[in-house]
Each structure stands twice: as C-alpha cells, then as structure tokens.
C-alpha positions, 0 to 999 in steps of 0.5 A: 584443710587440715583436721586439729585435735587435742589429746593431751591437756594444756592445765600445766602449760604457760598462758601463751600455750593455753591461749594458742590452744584455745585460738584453735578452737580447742576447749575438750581433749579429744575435741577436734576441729577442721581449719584452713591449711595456711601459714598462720595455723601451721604456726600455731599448730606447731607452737602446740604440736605436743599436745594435738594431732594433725591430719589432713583432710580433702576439701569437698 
C-alpha cells in the first residue's frame, strides 16, 4: 500500500494532469489517500509525481 498526497495545486496544468489528479482521488492539497501498490497506480503517480508525495505504508 502506498500513501498519496497532494501538495501543490493542478489549476495550472493541462486536463490530462487535473483528470490523473482527480482518478487518484485527490480533490484538497494536503489531502491524502492510501491506494494499492500496482503497476496502474505507480503510473499515474508518476504522470503527476511533481505535484504529490508517496510513502509507503504497511498493510494491517
């Protein structure tokens, strides 16, 4: 599991950022959220990786 978050703003980018940034799930910076460490995610987080942090998180 991987922890997402946004910390800088996407009103300046393209559509193709905002929509990866919003299929994430993120809406808020600041705003984080826990998602599945899988090829399709690590993809999109790096489509967008100046805009979030990632860190990894241990599954429960």
């Amino acid at each position: 599991m991987i922890k997402v978050t946004l910390i800088k703003s996407p009103s300046n980018e393209v559509k193709s950022v905002k929509a990866t940034i919003e299929a994430l799930g993120l809406r808020k910076i600041g705003q984080s959220r826990i998602l599945a460490d899988n090829e399709a995610n690590r993809g999109q987080i790096s489509k967008v990786s100046y805009l979030v942090k990632v860190e990894k998180v241990e599954e429960k």
